[in-house]
N, C-alpha and C positions, 0 to 999 in steps of 0.2 A: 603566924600564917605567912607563906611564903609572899616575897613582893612581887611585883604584875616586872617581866621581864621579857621582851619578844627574843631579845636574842639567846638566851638561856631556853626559852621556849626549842625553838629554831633547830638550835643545835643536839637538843632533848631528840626534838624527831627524825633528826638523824641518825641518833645512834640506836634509835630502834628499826632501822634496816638494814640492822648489822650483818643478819642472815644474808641478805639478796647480796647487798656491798663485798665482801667477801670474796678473793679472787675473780671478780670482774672487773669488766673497763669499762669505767662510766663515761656516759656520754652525756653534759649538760647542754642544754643548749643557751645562748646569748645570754636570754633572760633571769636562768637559774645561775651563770656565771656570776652576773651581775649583783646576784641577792647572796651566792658565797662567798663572794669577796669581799661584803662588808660584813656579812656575819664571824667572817673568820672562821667557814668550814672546813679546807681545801686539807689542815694539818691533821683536819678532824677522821674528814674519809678516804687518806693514805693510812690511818693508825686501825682504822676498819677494816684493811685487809684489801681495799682498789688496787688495782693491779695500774692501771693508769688513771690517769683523768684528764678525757680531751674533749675538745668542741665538737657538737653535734652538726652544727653545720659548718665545717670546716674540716669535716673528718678526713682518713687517709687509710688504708692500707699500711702504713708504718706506726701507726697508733700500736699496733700489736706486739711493736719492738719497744716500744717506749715503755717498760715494764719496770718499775723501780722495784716491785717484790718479785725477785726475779725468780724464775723455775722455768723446769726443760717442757712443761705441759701447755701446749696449742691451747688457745681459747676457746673456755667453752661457755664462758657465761658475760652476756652483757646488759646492761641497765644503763636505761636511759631515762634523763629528766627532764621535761621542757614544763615551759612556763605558760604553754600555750593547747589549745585546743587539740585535742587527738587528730583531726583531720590535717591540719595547718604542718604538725609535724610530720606524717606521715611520709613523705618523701625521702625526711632525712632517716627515719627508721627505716624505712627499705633499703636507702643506698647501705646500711651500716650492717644488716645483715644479708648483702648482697657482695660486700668484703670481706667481712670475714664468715667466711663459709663454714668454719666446723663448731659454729656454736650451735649449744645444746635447747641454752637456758636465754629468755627475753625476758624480764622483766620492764615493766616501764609505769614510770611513775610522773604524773602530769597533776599541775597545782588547780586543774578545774574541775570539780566535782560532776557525776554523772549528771544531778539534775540542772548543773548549769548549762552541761552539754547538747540535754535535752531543750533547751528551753531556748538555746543559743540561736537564733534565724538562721546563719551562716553553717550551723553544725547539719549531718545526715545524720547522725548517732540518735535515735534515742532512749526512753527513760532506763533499760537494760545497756548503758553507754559502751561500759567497760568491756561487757560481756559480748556484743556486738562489734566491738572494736579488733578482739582475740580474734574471733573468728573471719571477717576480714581480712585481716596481717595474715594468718596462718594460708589463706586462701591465697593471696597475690606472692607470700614465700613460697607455696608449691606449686603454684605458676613458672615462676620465676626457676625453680629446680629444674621441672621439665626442661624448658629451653637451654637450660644449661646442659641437660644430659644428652640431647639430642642435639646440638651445639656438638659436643662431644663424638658422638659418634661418624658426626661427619668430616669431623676436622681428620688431615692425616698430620698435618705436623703445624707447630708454633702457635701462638697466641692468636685471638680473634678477640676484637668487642662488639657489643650490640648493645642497641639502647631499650633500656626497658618500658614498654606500654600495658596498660593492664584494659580488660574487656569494660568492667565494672566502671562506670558512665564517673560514680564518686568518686572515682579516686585516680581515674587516669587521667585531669586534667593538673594534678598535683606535682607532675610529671614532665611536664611539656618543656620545660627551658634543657637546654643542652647539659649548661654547666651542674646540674643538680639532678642530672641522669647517672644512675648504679651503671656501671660498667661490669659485666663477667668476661672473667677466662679460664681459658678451658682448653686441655691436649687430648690426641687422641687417645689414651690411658690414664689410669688414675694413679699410676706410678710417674708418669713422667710430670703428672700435674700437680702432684706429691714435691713433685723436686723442685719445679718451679715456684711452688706456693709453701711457702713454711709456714702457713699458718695453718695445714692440716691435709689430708687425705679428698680426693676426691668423692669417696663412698660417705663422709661422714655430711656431704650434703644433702644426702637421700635419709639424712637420720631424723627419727622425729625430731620438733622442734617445739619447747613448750614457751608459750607466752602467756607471761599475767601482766593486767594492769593495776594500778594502785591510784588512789587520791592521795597528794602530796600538800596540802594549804600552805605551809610554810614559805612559802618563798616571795620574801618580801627585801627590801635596802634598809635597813635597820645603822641610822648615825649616832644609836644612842640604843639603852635596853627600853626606853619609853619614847623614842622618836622614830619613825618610819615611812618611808614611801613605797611603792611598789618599781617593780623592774620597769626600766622606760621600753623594753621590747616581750613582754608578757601583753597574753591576749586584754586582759583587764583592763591595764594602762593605756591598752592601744585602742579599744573599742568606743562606739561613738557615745558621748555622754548627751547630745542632743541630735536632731534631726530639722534639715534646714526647714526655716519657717518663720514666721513673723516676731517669734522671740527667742529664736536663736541667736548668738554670736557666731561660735564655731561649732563643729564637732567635738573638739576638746573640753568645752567649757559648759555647763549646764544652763536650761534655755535661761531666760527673764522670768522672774518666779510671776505669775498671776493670782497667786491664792488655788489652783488646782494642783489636780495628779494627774498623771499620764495611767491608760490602762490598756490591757489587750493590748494591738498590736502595733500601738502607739508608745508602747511601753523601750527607749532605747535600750541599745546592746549590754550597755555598760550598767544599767542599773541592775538586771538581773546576774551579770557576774559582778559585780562591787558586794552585793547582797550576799550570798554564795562566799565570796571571799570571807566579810566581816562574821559572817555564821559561824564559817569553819574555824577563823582565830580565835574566836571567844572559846570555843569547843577544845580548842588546844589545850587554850589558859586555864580552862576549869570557868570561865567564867557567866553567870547568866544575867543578859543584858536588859536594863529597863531603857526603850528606847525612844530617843526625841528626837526631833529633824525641824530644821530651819530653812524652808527652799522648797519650790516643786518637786525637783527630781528627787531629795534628799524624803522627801515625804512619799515616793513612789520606794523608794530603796526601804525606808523605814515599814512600809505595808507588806513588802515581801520578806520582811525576815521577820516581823510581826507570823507572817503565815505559816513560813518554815519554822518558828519558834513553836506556834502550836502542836505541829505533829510530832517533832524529834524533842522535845525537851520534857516532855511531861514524865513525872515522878523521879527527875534527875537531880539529884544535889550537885548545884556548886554555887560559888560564890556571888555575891550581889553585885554587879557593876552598872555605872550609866553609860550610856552611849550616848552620845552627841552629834547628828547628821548634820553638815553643815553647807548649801551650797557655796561655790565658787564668787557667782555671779551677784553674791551681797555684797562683796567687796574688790574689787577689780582694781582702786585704788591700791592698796599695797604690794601686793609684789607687783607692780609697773613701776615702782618707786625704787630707790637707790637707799636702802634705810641704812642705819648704824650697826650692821652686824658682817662678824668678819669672815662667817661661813658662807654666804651670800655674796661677798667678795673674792671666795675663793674658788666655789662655783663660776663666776662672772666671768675668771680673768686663767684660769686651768684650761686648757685642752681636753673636749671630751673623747671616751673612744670613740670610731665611727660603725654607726650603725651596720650590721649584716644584713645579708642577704635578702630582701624583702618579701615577706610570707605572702602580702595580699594575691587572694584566689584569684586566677585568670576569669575562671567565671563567676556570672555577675546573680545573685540573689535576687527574688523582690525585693528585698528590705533595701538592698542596697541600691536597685535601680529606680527604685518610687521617692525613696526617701534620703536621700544623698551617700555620702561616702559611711564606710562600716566601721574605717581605721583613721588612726591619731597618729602620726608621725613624732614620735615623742625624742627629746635629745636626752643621750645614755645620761646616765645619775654615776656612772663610772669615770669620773676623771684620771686621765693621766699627768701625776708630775713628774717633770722634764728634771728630774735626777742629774740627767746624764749634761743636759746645760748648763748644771747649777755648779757638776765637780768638773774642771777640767781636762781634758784627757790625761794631760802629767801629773791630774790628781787622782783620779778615778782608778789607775794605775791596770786599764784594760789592754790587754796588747791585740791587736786586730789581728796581726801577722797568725797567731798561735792560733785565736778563734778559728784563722779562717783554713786551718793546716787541718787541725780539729776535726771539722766538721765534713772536708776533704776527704780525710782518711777515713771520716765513719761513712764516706758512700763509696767509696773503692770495696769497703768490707761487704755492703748489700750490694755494689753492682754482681756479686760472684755467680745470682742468679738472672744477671742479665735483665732484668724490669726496666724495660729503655726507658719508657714514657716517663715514669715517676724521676729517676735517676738524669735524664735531661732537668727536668724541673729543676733539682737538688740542686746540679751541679751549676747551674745560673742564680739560684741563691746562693750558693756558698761563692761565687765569683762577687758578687755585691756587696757581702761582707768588707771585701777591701777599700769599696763606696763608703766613705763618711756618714753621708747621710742614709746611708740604709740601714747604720750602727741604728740611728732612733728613728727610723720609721718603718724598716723591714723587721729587724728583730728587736727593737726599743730596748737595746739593752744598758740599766740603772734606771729607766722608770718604774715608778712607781702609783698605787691607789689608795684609799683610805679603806682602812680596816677598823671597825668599830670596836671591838675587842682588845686592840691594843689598849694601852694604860701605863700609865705614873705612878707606881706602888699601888696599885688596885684602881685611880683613877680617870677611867678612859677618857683618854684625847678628845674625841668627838663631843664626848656628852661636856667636858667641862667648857669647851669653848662656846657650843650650844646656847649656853647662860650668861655670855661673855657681850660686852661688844667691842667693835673694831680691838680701840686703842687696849682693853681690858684683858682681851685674850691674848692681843700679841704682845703682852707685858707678861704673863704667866705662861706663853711659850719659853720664851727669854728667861723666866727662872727655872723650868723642866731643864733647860739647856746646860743652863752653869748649873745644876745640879748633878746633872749626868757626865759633862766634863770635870766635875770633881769623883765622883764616882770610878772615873777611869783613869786618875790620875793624871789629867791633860791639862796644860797650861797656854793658854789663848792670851795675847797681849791686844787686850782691845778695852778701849775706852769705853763706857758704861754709863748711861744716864740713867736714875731711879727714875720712874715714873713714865718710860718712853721707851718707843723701839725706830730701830731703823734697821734697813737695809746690810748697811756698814757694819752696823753690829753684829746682826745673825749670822752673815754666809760666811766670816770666817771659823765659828764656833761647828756651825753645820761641817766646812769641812775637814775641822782639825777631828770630829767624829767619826766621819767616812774617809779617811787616810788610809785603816788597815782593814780588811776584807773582815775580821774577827769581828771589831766594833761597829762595821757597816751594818754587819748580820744581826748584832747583841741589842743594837739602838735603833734599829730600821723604822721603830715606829716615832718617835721623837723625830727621827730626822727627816720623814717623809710629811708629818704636819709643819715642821719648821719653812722645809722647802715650798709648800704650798702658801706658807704667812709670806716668805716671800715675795714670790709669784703676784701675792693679794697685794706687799706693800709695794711693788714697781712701779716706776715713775708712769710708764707708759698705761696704766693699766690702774692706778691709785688717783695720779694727775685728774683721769677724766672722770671717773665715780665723782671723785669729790666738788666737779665739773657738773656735773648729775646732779646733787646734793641741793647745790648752787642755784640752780636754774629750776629745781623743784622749790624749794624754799620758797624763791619771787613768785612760783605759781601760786603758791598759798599767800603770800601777803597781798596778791593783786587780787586773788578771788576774795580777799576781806573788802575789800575797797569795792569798785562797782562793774560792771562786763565789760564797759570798754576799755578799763584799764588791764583785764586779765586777756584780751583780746590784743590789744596791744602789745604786752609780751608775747604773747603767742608767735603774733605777727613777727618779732624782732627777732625768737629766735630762730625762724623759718626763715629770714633773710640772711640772718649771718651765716649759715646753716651753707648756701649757697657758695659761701666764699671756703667753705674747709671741704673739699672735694677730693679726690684721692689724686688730680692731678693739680689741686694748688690752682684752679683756672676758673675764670668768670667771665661770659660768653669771649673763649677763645684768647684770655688775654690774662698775664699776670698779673693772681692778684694776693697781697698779703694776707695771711690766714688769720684770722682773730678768733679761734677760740679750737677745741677740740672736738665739737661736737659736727656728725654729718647729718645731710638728709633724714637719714632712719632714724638718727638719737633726739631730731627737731620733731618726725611727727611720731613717737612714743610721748616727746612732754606736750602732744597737739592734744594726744587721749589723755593723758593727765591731767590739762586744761578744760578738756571738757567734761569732765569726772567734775571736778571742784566747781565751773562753774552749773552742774545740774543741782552740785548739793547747795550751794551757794544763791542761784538764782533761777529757780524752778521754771518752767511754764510749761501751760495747757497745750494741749492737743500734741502735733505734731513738729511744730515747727521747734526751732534750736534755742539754747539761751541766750543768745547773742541777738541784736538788730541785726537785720536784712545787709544793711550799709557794712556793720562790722565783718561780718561771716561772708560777705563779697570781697573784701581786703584780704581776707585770710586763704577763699579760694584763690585769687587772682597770682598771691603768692605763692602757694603749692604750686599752681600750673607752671609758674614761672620758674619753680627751684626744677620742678619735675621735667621740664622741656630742657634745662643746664643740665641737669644729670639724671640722665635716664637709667642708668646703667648703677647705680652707687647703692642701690636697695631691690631686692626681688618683692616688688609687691602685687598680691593677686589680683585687686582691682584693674593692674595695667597689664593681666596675659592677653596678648593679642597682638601688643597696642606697645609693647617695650622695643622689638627688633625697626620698628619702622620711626621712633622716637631718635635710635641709638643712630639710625641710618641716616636722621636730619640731621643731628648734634655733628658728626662726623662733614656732610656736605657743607654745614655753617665752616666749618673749620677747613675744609679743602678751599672752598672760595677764597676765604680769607689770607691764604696763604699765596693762591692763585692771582690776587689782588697786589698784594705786596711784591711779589715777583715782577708782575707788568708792568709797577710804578719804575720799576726799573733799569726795563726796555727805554732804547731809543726810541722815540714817537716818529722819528726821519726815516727808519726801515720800512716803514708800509707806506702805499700809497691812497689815496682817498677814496678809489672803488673799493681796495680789500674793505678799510675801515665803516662803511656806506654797507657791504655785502655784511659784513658781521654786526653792525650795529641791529639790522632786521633778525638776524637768527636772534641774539640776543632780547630782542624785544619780543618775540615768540617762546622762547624760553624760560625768560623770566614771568610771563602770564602765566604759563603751564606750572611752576615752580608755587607761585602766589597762589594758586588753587589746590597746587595740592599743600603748601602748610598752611591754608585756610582750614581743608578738609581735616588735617592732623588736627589743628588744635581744639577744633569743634568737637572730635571725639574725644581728644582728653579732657576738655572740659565735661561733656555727659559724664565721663569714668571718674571726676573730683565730684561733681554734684550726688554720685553716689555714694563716696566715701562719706560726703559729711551728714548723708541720709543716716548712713551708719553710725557716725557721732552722734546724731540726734538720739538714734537707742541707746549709748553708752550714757550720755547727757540724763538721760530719762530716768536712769535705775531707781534714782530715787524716790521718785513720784511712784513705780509699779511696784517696788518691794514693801511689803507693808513694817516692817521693824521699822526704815527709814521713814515713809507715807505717816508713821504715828507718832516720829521722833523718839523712838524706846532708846537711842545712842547719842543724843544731845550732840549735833556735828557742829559745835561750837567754831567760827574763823580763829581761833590764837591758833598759833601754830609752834610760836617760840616754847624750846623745854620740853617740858617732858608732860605736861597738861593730859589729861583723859581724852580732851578734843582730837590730839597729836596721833592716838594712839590706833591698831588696823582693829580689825571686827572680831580677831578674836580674845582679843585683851577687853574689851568693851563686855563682850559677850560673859567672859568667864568671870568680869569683875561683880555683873548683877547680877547671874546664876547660883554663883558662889553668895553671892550676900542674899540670895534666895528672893529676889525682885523679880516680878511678872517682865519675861518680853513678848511683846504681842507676836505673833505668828509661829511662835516656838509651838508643835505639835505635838502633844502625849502618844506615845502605840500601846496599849492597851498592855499589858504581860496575858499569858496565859492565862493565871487565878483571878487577874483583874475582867476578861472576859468571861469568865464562870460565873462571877459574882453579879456581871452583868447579865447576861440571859438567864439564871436559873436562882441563885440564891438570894441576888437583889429584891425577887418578889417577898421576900420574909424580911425586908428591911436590911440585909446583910450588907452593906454596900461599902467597897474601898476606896480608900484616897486615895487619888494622885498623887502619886511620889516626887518627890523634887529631885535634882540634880546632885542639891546641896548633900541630901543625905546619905551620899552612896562614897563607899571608901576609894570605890575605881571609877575615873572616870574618862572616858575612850573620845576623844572627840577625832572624828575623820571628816576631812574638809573633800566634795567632791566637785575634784576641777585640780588640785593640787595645794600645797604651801610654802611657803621661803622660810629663810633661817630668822629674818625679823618675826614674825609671826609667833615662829617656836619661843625666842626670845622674850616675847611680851606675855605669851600665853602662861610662861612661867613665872614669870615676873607677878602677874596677878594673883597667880596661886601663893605664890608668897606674901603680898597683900595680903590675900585674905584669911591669913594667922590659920591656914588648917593644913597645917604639917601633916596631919593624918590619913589625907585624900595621895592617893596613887595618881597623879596625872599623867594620862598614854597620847601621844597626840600621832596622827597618822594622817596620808593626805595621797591620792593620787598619783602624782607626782611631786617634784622637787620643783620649784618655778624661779625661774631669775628674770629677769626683766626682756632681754632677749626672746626668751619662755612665751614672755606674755605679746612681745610685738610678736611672733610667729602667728599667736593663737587669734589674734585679733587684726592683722592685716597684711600677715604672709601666707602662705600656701595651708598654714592648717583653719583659715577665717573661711568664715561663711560672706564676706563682704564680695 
């Protein structure tokens, strides 16, 4: 029986759109970029027959030149893929076939199914999505013809633009920014506009035009053929997993479980496309799910694919597998932590891409204006490594001069038809090319991304280090390395320690690799994980994790001990915190830096403090775990780091209230300088009226001054008493989640080693599921035959058991909220524990989360605080 592989999956449904792929130019968009890059499609759907493959939202007019299967025939077919709702895209499919004008054939293909479409708040589609969507597109293209043709007959000579509006209330607001407006041109003939446009005939715009659409589910970031997250710019991953409200965190993260489900129209964005998504994958795999959930929302997601299970699955053979819904908000402690894993570190300390263009509709839903925001601001899962830092130009052996001749000459050859607008543009990037820094930030060229599909004689990069931690993986980088420099014949004089890596050692191996452009190509994958361990092992960048480590640690041995001692550290790293500022200053004066940690890295281990002490030291009702006494120490010093540097962290709790903070800190600092200078002055240049006349302004000035930073700090005092309201809910989890509430995870204080206590929720989780142990709140969804047996055959005594976990060969756990590489780490770890080599373990998760991830979600711009 074949084994459960998403990226074999993946790449399976791609080659069954061989037909559409086929002399088109596909257009992905961010999202689908995102999910081909680690799948390793890109070689996949060039050897298909794509004619190019470019950004959907970043498209051109010159995309039509970029033709690697070259032939003399104008475009007549394109396919596009987004990751996102048919509406959301909509824009960029109109500008795309508003440039290239003689195509025949649209296909397009979108990873959200019609019923998600229908059911989406946000979406106008419904349950007829696709076929509704055709008709639309075909309507605002022959719009859009008209005004071209009539455009046309009025022009007598040269080019014209006009921006495109459409009547249709849906769709003309998708439209409305400048830069993301289709431009047409058009001459007075279709011969002259023939010569202008090599991309075809003016008649061949008036030709029909056939559009279909397609469900695409595949498209997910696969680090592994059993590890996955979703695209960080896909409608899924962006959509709200909660709704603000009394047990919400953010919209990223799912509420504080109470033992219910949401329903009707209660029901968030994200649970019914999350549902939708895991339907369709299983459906890829063959697979048919028996399914359990642990969490509100995850018990809301588990009832609707419980529902969709009963209508599409009956009398379908495939495979048995468990799913495992897990929410986010059982465990909050681990990815806010710094654990022992090296992918998590590589994440951490990489560069991600930046985000596109931002989709959110100008107009605003009910859903969206009753019940907070609709969208997650997620950070790309696409890192880029800095290749191009790592080999030095005299190594990299790139000649700038040649590039930028290059690229010169290729716009001398398209200005022949004079296209001013594009051809300015070009010819200002190709002029930057001679800029250093445009080499890796305009065209980044030697960086690189991870591709899951690379491998070491059959065994991928990603998945082995997956298994690894820190020091384990970056030891069996270090043998991939000398193995492949003996492979090539290459002799590195470097010193070698068994059992260790450093810095010293790998970048010269990495760059006796990448020396000749053959073995940069032959090794790209070895060299582009090597250069990332790097990155991970950098002083700048390793120093402070391990910094992290450190200052988590003491969180755990003080919360063994009693509150006011884990309050106390609290307190201490929030002071020192004060003195490591990005200008080295403490109110206004030099002061030596004692440690690497800022503001932000003090109050991420504020919430880790208060994580430990909820599970540590419970209490009723509302109020914190802390005395009154302690938790006033603790604010008094946030106000006081937060009034020194206002500016060192974007936190939401202080929008309003940051620019008139920034404006104090600044006046302390003018005075003080204004002070110093005076002491200066001769006291014999003035005489006793001036000093007598300025002493009174002065004393007018400084009341008016005194009132207003009475006023300042009084308000950011309300704005800290509400933060730590917030804590008190982070503090609480344990008391409202019932697994914690009944103790089913023994949160034992040891912290040293490798203890079960030590271990995040889902190593705990898989250790008692696997040894087939009740956890209280874990939920059964019924199967299809299991509800037969219940309404109809049960009455004849026919009755089924609940199926366990334990007994299924596949088992799918998806964490909603997201997971980190420790997570992956442990969750395997347990599988191996529990001696059943036989079980398929698939683990998937919303997103990617690193610690960064989780201060965003809990007290930067994507918090509900």
């Amino acid at each position: 029986m074949a084994l459960a592989d998403v990226i074999k999956c993946g790449i399976d449904s791609i080659k069954q759109m061989s037909e559409h792929i086929e002399g088109a130019i596909l257009y992905l968009d961010s999202g689908c970029t995102e999910s081909f890059q680690y799948m390793g499609a890109f070689p996949v759907l060039l050897d298909l027959g794509a004619r190019a493959v470019c950004s959907l939202e970043n498209m051109s007019s010159l995309d039509a030149a970029v033709d690697w299967n070259s032939n003399f025939d104008p475009t007549r077919k394109i396919v596009v893929m987004t990751s996102r709702l048919l509406s959301d895209a909509h824009r960029y499919i109109v500008r795309c076939l508003s440039t290239h004008h003689g195509v025949h054939r649209c296909a397009i293909f979108t990873s959200i199914s019609e019923i998600a479409h229908s059911a989406y708040p946000d979406s106008p589609l419904g349950p007829d999505a696709f076929h509704e969507y055709e008709t639309l597109l075909l309507q605002d293209y022959e719009e859009l013809v008209k005004k071209c043709e009539t455009k046309s007959r009025q022009s007598e000579v040269g080019n014209f633009k006009e921006k495109l509006t459409f009547e249709d209330d849906r769709w003309s607001r998708l439209t409305s920014s400048e830069e993301d407006t289709p431009h047409l041109e058009a001459t007075s003939s279709g011969k002259d506009f023939y010569e202008d446009n090599p991309l075809g005939p003016l008649e061949d715009i008036g030709q029909t035009l056939v559009v279909s659409v397609h469900h695409f589910p595949m498209i997910l970031c696969p680090f592994s053929p059993r590890v996955f997250v979703l695209p960080s710019e896909g409608s899924v991953a962006e959509a709200c997993l909660s709704f603000e409200h009394e047990d919400s965190l953010s919209p990223g993260l799912p509420p504080i479980s109470t033992g219910s489900f949401s329903d009707g129209d209660d029901v968030p964005p994200a649970a019914t496309l999350t549902a939708n998504f895991l339907y369709h994958l299983a459906a890829k795999m063959d697979l048919k799910m028996e399914i359990f959930s642990l969490g509100d929302l995850s018990k809301t997601v588990g009832k609707i694919l419980t529902d969709m299970s009963s209508l599409y699955d009956v009398g379908r053979r495939k495979r048995s597998a468990g799913l495992l819904l897990v929410d986010r908000t059982y465990d909050l402690l681990t990815p806010c932590c710094h654990g022992d894993s090296l992918v998590d570190r590589m994440f951490s300390s990489l560069p991600r891409r930046k985000r596109t263009t931002s989709y959110t509709h100008m107009k605003g839903s009910q859903t969206q204006s009753k019940l907070g925001p609709s969208s997650v601001q997620r950070s790309p899962v696409d890192v880029q490594i800095p290749l191009a830092k790592l080999l030095s130009e005299e190594d990299s052996k790139v000649d700038e001069s040649c590039l930028s001749k290059n690229i010169e000459a290729f716009l001398c050859g398209w200005d022949s038809y004079n296209t001013s607008s594009q051809i300015v543009d070009l010819v200002d990037l190709s002029k930057k090319v001679h800029n250093e820094k445009s080499l890796s930030s305009e065209i980044q060229l030697l960086s690189g991304s991870f591709v899951s599909s690379e491998n070491f004689r059959g065994t991928p990069y990603m998945e082995a280090i997956l298994d690894r931690r820190t020091k384990d993986g970056a030891v069996l980088i270090k043998k991939w390395l000398q193995e492949t420099l003996r492979q090539e014949n290459l002799n590195v004089n470097v010193r070698t320690r068994p059992g260790s890596v450093t810095k010293s050692e790998l970048q010269p191996m990495v760059k006796a690799l990448a020396e000749s452009q053959s073995s940069l190509i032959r090794n790209r994958g070895i060299i582009q994980i090597a250069a990332a361990t790097l990155a991970a092992l950098d002083e700048s960048h390793s120093a402070r994790w391990d910094t992290f480590i450190s200052a988590e640690k003491m969180l755990h041995v003080s919360a063994g001990d009693t509150s006011q001692s884990l309050a106390a550290q609290i307190q201490d790293l929030i002071n020192k915190s004060t003195l490591t500022s990005s200008h080295g200053q403490k109110n206004g004066k030099m002061e030596p830096a004692r440690g690497l940690l800022s503001l932000k890295d003090a109050l991420l281990l504020m919430i880790t403090g208060y994580i430990l002490a909820g599970q540590h030291f419970p209490t009723s009702g509302s109020g914190g775990p802390f005395s009154w006494q302690e938790e006033q120490f603790l604010k008094d010093a946030i106000t006081d780091a937060l009034i020194e540097n206002p500016s060192e962290v974007k936190l939401k709790f202080l929008h309003g209230l940051t620019e008139e903070l920034e404006a104090n800190i600044n006046r302390i600092k003018s005075e003080e300088s204004k002070e110093t200078s005076s002491n200066q002055l001769d006291i014999d240049d003035f005489d006793d009226d001036q000093w007598g006349m300025w002493g009174e302004e002065d004393a007018d000035d400084n009341k008016k001054q005194v009132y207003d930073d009475m006023q300042l700090k009084l308000e950011l005092r309300d704005r800290v008493d509400n933060l730590f309201k917030f804590l008190h809910k982070v503090s609480g989890l344990k008391g409202r989640n019932i697994p914690f509430r009944e103790g089913a995870f023994g949160l034992e204080s040891n912290f040293e080693g490798d203890s079960y206590s030590s271990k995040g929720l889902l190593y705990k989780l898989l250790t008692k599921v696997l040894g087939k142990n009740d956890v209280p709140g874990l939920e059964y969804h019924s199967s299809t035959v299991g509800r037969l047996f219940k309404s109809g055959f049960g009455r004849f005594g026919l009755g089924q058991a609940k199926p366990s976990l334990a007994d299924q060969n596949v088992i799918l756990v998806f964490v909603i909220g997201g997971i980190n590489g420790l997570e992956v780490r442990e969750a395997l770890e347990a599988l191996s524990e529990s001696g059943r080599p036989d079980i398929e373990l698939i683990l998937g998760g919303t997103t990617l989360l690193t610690p960064a991830d989780m201060f965003d979600l809990l007290l930067g711009d994507s918090s509900n605080i």
